[in-house]
N, C-alpha and C positions, 0 to 999 in steps of 0.2 A: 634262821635258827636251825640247827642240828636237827637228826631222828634220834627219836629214843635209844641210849646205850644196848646193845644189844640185839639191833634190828637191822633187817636188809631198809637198801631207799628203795623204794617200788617206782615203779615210774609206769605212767599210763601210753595207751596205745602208739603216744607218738614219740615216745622215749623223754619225754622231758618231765621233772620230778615238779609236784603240786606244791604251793604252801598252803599248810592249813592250821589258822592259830599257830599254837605255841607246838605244833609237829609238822610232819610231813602226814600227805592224805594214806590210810594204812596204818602210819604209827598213831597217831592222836587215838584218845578215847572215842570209839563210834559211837560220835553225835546223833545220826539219826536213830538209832535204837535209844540214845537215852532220849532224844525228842519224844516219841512217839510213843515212850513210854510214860513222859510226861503230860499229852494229850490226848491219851487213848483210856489213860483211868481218871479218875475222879480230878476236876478243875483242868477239863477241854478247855475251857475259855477262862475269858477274865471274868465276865460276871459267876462261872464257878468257882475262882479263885475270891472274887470279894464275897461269897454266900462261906467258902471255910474261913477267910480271915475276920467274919464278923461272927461267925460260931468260935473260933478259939479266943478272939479278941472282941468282945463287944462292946466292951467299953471305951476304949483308946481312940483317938481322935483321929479320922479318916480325912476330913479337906478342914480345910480352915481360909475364909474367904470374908475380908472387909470386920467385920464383928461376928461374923455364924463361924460356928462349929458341927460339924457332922462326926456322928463316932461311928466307926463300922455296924454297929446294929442296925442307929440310923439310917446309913446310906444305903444299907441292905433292904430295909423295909419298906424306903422309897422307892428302889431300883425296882423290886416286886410288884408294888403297884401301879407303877407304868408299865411296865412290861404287861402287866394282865391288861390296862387297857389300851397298847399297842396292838394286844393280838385279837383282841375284839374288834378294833377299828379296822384292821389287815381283814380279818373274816368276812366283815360286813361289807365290803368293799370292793375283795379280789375278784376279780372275772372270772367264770371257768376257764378249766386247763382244756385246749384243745389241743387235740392228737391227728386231727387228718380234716381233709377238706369234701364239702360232699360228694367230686368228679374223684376220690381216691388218691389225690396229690397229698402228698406228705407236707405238712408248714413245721417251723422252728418251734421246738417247746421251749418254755421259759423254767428249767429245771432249777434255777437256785430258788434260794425262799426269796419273797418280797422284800425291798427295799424301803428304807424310812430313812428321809437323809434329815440332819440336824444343822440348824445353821445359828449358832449363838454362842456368844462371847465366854470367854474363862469363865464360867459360873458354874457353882452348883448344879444348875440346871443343863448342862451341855453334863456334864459327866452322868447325872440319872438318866438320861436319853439316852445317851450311847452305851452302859449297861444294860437299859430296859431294853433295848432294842436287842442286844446281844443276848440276853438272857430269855426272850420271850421267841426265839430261832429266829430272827428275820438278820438282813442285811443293814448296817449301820453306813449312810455315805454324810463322812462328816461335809460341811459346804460351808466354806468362807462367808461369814454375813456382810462381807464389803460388797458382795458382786452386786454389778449390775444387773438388772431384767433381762439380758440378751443371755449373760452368761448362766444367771441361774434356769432360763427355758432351759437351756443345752445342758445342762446337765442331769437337771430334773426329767428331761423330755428323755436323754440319752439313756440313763439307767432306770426308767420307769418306776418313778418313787412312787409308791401310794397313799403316802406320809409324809408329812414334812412337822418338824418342831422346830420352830423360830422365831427369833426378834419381831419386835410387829412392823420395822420399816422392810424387814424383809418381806413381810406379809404383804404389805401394802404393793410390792414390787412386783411377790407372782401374783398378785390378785391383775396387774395390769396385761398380764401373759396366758392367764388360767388357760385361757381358750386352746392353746397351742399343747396342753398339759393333763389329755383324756385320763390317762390311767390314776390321778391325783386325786385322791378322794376325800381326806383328811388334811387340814391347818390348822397345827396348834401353834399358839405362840406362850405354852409353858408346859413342861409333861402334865400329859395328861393321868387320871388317877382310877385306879376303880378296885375295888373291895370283890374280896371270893377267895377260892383256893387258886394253888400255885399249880399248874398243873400244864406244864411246856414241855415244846420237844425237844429231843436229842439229838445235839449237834456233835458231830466226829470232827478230828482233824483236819482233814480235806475241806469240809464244807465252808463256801465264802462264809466271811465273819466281814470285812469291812472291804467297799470302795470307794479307792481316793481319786478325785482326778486329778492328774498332773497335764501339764500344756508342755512339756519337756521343749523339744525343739521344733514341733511338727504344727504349731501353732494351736488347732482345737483341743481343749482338753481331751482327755480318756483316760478312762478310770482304770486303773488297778489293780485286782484282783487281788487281796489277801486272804490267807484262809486262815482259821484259829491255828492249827498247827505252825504257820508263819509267823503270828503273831507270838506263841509260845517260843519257837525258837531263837528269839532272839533274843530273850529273857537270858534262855539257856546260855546261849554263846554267851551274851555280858556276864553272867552271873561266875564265870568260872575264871574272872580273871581275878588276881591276888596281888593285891587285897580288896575284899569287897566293893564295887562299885557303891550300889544301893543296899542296905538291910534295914529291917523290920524296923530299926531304933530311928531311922534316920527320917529327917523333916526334908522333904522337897519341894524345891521352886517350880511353880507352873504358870511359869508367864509365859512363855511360847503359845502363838495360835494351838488351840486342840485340835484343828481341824485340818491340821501340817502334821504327816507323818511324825515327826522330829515330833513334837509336842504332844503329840497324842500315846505313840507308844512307849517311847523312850522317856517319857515325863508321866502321864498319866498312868502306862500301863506298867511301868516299871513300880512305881506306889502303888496298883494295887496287885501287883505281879507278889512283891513283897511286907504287902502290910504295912507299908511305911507311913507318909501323911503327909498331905500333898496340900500346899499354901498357893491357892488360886489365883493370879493377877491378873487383873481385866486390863488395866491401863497403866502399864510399867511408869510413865509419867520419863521427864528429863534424864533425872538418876537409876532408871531399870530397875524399881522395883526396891530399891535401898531400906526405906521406912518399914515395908513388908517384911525383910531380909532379918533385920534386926530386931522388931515387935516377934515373930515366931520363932527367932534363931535358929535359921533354918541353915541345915548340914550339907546340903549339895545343892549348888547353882548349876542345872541345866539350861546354859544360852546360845547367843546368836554372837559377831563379831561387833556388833554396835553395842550388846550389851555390856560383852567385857570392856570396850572403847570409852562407856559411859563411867561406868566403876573407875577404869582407870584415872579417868581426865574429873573425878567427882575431886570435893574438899578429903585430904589425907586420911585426917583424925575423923572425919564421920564413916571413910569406908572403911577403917581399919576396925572400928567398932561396930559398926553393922555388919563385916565380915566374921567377927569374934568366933563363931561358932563354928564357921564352915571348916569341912575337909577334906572335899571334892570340888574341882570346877572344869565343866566338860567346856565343849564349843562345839559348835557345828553349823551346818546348813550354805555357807559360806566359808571361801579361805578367812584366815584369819591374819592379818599383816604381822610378822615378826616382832616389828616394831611396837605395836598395842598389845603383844603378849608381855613383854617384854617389860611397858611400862606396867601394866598390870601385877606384874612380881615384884618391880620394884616399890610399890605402894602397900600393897597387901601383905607379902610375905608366901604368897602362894601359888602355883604353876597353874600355868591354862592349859592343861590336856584337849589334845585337837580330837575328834573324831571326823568321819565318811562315811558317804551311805547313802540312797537313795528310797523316793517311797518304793519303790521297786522290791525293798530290801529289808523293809519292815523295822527300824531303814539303816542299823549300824552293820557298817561291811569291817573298817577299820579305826585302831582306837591308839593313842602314843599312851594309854594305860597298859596296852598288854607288854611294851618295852618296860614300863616303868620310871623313864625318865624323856619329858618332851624335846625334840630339837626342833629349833625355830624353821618354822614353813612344813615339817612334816606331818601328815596325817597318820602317820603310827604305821603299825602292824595290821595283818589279820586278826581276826577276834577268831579265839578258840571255835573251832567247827565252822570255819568259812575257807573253803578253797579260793584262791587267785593266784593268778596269771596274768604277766602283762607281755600281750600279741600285737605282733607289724599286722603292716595291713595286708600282708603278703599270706597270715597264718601262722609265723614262724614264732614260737615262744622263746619270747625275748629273759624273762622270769618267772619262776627259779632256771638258772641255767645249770651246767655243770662246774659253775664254780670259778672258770677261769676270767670273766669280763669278757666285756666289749674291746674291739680291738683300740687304739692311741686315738682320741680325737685328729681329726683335721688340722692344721696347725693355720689352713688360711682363712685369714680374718675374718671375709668377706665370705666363707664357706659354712657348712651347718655344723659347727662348731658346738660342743657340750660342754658346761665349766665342770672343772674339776670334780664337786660335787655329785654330780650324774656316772661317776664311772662304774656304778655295781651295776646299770643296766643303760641300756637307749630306754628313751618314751615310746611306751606302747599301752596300747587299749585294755583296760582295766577288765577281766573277764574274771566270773565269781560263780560258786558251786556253794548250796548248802541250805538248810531247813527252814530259812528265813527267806528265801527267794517266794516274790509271787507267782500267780498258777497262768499270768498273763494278762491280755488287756480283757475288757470289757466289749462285749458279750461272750465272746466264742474261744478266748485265751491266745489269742494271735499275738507273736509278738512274745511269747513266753520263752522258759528255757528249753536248750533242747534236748533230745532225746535219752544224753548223756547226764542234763541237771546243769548246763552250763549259761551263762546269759553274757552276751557281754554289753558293758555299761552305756557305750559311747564315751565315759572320760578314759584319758592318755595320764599316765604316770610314767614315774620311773624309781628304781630303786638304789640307792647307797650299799655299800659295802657291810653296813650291818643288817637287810634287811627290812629297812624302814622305806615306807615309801614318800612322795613325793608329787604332790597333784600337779599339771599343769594343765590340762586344758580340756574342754569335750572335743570327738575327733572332727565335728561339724565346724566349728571353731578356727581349728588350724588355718591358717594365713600360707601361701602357694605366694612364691617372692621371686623370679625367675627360676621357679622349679625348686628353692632352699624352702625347708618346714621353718614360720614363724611361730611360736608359741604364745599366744598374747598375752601370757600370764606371766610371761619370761619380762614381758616389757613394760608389763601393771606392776611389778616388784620395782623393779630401776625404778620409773615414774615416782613410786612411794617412798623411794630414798632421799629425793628432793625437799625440803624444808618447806616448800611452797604447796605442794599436793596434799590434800586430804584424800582427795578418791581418784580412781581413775576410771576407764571400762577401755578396751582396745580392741579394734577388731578389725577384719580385712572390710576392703571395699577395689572394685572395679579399677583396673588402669590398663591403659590401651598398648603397654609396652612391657610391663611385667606380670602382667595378668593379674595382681595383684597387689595394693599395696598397705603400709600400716598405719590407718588413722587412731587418733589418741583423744577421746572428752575428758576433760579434767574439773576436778571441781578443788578451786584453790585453798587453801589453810587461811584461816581464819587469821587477818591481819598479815598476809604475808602477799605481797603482792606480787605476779608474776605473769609472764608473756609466754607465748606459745615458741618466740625466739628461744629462751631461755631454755625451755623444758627440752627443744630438740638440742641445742647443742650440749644437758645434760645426757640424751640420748646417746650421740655420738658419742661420749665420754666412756659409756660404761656399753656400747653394745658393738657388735659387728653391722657394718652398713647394712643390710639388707632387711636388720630387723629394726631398724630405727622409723620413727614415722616421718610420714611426708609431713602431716597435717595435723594439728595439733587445735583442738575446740577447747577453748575456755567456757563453763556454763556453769549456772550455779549450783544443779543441784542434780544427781544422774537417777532414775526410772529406780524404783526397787519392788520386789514382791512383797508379801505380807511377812514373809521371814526375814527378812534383810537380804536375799539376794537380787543381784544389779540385774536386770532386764534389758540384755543386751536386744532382743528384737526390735524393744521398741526403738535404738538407736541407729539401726543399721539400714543403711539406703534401699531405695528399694529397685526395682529391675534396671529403670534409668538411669539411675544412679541420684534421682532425686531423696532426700530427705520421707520417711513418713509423714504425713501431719499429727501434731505440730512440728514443724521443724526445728532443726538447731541453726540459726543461723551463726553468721560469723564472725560477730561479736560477743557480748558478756549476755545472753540471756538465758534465759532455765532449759533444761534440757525437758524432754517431752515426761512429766513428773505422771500423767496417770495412771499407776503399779496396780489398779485394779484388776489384776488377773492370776490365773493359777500361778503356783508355784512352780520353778523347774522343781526333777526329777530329784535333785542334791538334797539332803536332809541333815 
């Protein structure tokens, strides 16, 4: 997209011009002044935006969950009373702050407020905790209640909770671990309550508001650092795109984990970002939530790619009537296959707008709402006030360029060849600027943006001639084929053209002659039966040799996170080249199904 009529293109230190949203960086409206000025005066956080939206609106219905209703007074008046007795159990609990040791050696302070992490399912009770927690100054770290004992030590142990609210099997878990868990002072398994006056600190923009951990690709989780100002901005960004994403009238879906980036801000915080009203799902069930959809008629489905895949493949005549009301349907956390967008419009009557993002990113970077019209496989545009650039590995800003493209693809077959589609840019490393970015990892911010505001993602895109980008791959990912870049996302698409594939995962592994080559797990369609012969010589069909696979796994069923994304670690060999346990062997058996672990970084 253009700069404003009447403006120079500015271009930064390295001469090459930013995109930002619907401008160039320079011309767009300065985001962070209107951020900051969004965070800096009255409803810093979300629990001050839910204390004005239950003063102007008290009466209108704020969650709606199984048969309960909460109306913003409501929710308000419960958020207060945990939070007061959040901050008594924080008080009674916390250690002194030391500042020095008695030989005069300087130790680490623990400068943020105390941590209270929540681990419980779409309810009621997971949204009054992670407001009370917000509201009473501490730290909220949402936690998946699937983990196991291993994973909830290390997180609990990692961000030193002093609190925890949860399920009572979770309870039961860290009560096996406690020992490992000094600073843990407090287990509830439902908010806790307490009567008095409201009388909390003040929290600025800067200051953490929530950490998430993510296990991205480095294997141990680490948490995240978002601050309220983060969390605000990306209200901001979505909010200015036209025509409304969210407002005040509008009923929202919150079946996504709350305790996934994706779910939490962009569902939860976006209702009470703007008043709207937020239909809780603890257990979407076959159909994703359908009975829920239709009973509240609810106006915007915020999902995952299984869920639009569920809608899609449901009875006609019941999703067309439990859809009756909608006029939004975002997707995210996962690509989303062309082809289940696709069926989904033909059922519905309605587009699936893709979005991107990471928890990194509080988490929307890009949206096909800011174009206005989705095209099958793209993740959209910038969102208004997000700088990107997509960089080689060399540095060299690949996008926005000066306009004229890349030069003529390679014509030989067998070479790193781009299809037609790729000619507004090569794939390069998705690198992002802007008030939604977080302030780094957990403790000390390492790992954060740098000194410019810059971060870059780890995923490889690439852009079309309008602008729109084009996800392919994380750059960890990339496949090295006698020196040609494989894309595995290049050959997960082909793979899902096949009449026989439901799913796929692709990924490099070890070979003694090309230093790498492309194995493929499939997991077959349902009544459609099929041979890993088959799938390769589909391969050959639609690819250049080098990115076709050797090896082709039939299994039933592929590793996912709590979000619906594939969990490639768990499938990928390990030094030997042996399989992880449990293995895939190399016939029809399940692929290693235990997804109990954090989410990647994709939201």
């Amino acid at each position: 997209m253009g700069p404003v009529p009447g403006t120079d293109r500015p271009r930064d230190r390295s001469g090459s011009r930013r995109r930002s949203g619907h401008g160039l960086v320079g011309v767009a409206v300065p985001d962070s002044a209107t951020v900051q000025d969004a965070t800096e005066n009255g409803g810093s956080t979300l629990a001050d935006r839910l204390r004005r939206v239950a003063a102007a609106h008290p009466d209108r219905p704020a969650l709606r969950w199984r048969e309960q209703t909460l109306t913003w007074s409501e929710l308000d008046a419960k958020v207060s009373a945990t939070a007061r007795a959040l901050a008594r159990t924080v008080a009674a609990g916390a250690p002194p702050t030391r500042e020095a040791v008695p030989d005069g050696g300087a130790v680490p302070v623990d400068r943020h407020p105390p941590r209270v992490a929540i681990a419980l399912p779409n309810t009621p009770d997971f949204v009054v905790s992670c407001l009370a927690v917000l509201r009473a100054g501490l730290v909220a770290v949402p936690v998946n209640p699937g983990f196991t004992a291993p994973e909830l030590r290390h997180v609990l142990a990692d961000c030193g909770a002093v609190a925890l609210v949860c399920a009572e099997p979770v309870r039961q878990r860290v009560a096996a671990v406690a020992a490992d868990l000094p600073a843990l002072t407090a287990v509830h398994t439902a908010p806790p309550v307490a009567a008095g006056s409201d009388s909390f600190p003040t929290r600025g923009g800067d200051d953490l508001a929530v950490l998430l951990y993510t296990s991205g690709t480095e294997g141990r989780p680490k948490g995240a650092m978002l601050s309220h100002r983060a969390l605000a901005a990306n209200h901001d960004q979505v909010s200015r795109i036209d025509p409304p994403v969210v407002g005040a009238d509008d009923t929202v879906l919150l079946a996504l984990p709350l305790f996934h980036a994706y779910g939490l801000n962009s569902g939860l915080g976006a209702v009470v970002h703007h008043g709207a009203t937020g239909v809780l799902v603890d257990d979407p069930g076959a159909d994703a939530g359908l009975a829920e959809i239709a009973r509240h008629r609810v106006t915007v489905l915020v999902g995952v790619p299984s869920m639009v895949a569920a809608w899609a493949e449901a009875d006609a005549d019941t999703v067309t009537a439990a859809l009756a009301s909608v006029r939004v349907v975002v997707c995210g956390a996962a690509p989303l296959e062309p082809a289940a967008a696709a069926r989904f419009t033909e059922v519905t009557g309605r587009p699936v707008h893709v979005g991107y993002g990471l928890t990194e990113t509080a988490p929307v970077l890009t949206s096909t709402l800011v174009g206005g019209e989705p095209k099958p496989g793209s993740i959209g545009r910038p969102l208004p006030g997000v700088d990107l650039r997509l960089v080689s590995p060399d540095g060299t800003d690949l996008w926005p360029d000066d306009g004229t493209g890349p030069d003529a693809a390679d014509d030989d077959p067998d070479g790193p060849d781009l299809s037609d589609a790729m000619i507004g840019s090569d794939p390069g490393e998705i690198v992002v600027r802007g008030a939604n970015l977080f302030s780094g990892y957990w403790p000390d911010g390492r790992g954060g943006p740098d000194a410019d505001g810059w971060w870059a993602t780890g995923d490889v895109a690439y852009a079309d001639d309008d602008g729109d980008l084009f996800l392919v791959d994380r750059v960890g990912e990339l496949i090295l084929v006698n020196g040609f870049n494989v894309y595995p996302r290049e050959v997960e698409v082909v793979l899902s053209g096949h009449p026989g594939v439901a799913e796929s995962a692709v990924l490099g592994v070890p070979h003694p002659r090309t230093g790498e080559t492309v194995r493929a797990y499939v997991v077959p369609a349902p009544g459609q039966p099929v041979s890993g012969e088959d799938l390769l010589a589909h391969c050959a069909r639609n690819l250049a040799r080098f990115k076709c696979p050797t090896d082709v796994e039939i299994v039933d069923e592929l590793p996912h996170s709590a979000i619906g994304k594939v969990r490639k670690t768990l499938l990928r060999p390990g030094p030997s080249g042996a399989m992880p346990s449990p293995a895939v062997p190399a016939t029809r058996p399940s692929a290693p199904a235990d997804a109990r672990t954090t989410e990647d970084s994709d939201a």
